[in-house]
N, C-alpha and C positions, 0 to 999 in steps of 0.2 A: 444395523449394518454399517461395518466403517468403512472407509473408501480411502484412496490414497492421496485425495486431494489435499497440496501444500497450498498454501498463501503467505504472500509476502503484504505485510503488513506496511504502505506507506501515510504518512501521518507529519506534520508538525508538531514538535514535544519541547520547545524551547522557551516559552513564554513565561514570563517572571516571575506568576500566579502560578502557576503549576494544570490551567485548566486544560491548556491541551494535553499533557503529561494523563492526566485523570481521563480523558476524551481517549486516548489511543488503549488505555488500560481495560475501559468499558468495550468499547471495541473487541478487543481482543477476547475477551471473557467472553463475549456475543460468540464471538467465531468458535470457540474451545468448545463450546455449548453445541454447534452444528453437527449433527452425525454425518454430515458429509465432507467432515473437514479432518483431515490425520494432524495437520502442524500448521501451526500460526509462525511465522519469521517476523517476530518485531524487533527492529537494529538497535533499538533502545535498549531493548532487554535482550536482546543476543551479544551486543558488544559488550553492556554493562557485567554480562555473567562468560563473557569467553575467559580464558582462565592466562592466554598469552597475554590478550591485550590487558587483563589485571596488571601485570606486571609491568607495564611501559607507563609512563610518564602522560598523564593526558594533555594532549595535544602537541607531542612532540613530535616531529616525522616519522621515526617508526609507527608511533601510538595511529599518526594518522593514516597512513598504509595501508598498517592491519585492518583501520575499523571500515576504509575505503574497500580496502576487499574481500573483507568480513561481511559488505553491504550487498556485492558486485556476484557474491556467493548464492546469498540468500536469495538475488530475482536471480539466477543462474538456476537456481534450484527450485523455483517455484511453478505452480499452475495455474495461477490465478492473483493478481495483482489487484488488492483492496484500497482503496483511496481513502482515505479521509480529510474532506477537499474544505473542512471549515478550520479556521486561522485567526488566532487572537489579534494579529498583523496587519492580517491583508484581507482584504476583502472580498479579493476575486476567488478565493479559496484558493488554498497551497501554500506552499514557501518554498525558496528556494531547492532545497534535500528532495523537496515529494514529485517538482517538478522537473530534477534531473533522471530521475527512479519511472517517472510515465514515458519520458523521453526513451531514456533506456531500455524499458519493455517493448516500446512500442518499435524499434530497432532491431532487437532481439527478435521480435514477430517477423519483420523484414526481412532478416537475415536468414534466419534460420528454419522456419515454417514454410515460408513463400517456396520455397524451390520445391518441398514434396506437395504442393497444394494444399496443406493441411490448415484448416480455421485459426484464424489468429486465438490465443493465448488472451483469455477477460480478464477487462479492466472494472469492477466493480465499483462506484464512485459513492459513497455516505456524504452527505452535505445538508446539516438543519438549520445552520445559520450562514452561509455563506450566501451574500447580497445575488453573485452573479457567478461563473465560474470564465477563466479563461478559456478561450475559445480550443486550444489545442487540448488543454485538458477535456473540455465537452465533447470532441471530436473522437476524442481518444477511448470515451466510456464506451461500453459493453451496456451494461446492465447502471440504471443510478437509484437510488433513493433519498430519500429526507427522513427515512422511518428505521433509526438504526438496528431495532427490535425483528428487521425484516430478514436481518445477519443469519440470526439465530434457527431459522427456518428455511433459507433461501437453496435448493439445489443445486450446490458449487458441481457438479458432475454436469449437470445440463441446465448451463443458466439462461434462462433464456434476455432476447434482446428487448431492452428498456431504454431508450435514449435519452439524454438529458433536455428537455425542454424551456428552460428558464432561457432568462437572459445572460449573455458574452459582452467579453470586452477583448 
């Protein structure tokens, strides 16, 4: 049984090793695998295969425009917002991109949900190696795990509440 649930795929994919790159890719595959998932939105791989921004200049202000609203799209259009809160960087889990995309969501929930009453819009949090998470990111989770393997089985229709218990900074 498929369902219509979209996910916006947020992730760190910039590190020099390419390990987050590989981390967002597993990820993703986990999700593809969900029979209760219709589409994965990862900006990595949505920007890299959009066919306008092929054609612009990487990182030139059109280039970046497009991929800013090519991003602004994808939580526009999503149901379910997946974190991937571990970070070759940083330690608190995230980086800058993953942190403006929870912010976002969680804006979006404000805006636009609150007024009909309607349940905010989950934030899914995967984190195996991250020491601790930012506290607004912890606040912000729905559902968290450390067991990315939980993707693959997890009922994106009715997720239920798991909060993040670790340690904040």
């Amino acid at each position: 049984m498929s369902s219509m649930v979209k996910i916006y795929l947020a992730g760190p994919f910039f590190d020099k090793f390419g390990i987050e790159a590989r981390r967002v890719a597993q990820i993703k595959a986990l999700l593809e695998c969900n029979p209760t998932v219709d589409a994965v939105f990862s900006p990595k791989d949505e920007t890299d295969q959009d066919p306008a921004i092929q054609k612009l200049t990487p990182m030139s202000p059109e280039w970046r425009r497009q991929v800013f609203q090519c991003d602004l799209d994808g939580l526009n259009g999503a149901d379910v917002l997946v974190v991937i809160a571990d970070s070759e960087t940083n330690l608190n889990g995230s980086d800058d991109g993953t942190a403006f995309e929870v912010g976002y969501w969680h804006a979006r929930n404000e805006w636009q949900r609150a007024p009909q009453s309607l349940p905010p819009l989950p934030v899914v949090v995967v984190a195996q190696e991250a020491e601790r998470l930012n506290l607004m990111l912890a606040e912000a989770t729905t559902y968290f795990t450390d067991q990315p393997l939980e993707l693959r089985h997890l009922n994106f229709e009715q997720i239920p509440v798991r909060a993040y218990q670790g340690p904040v900074i």
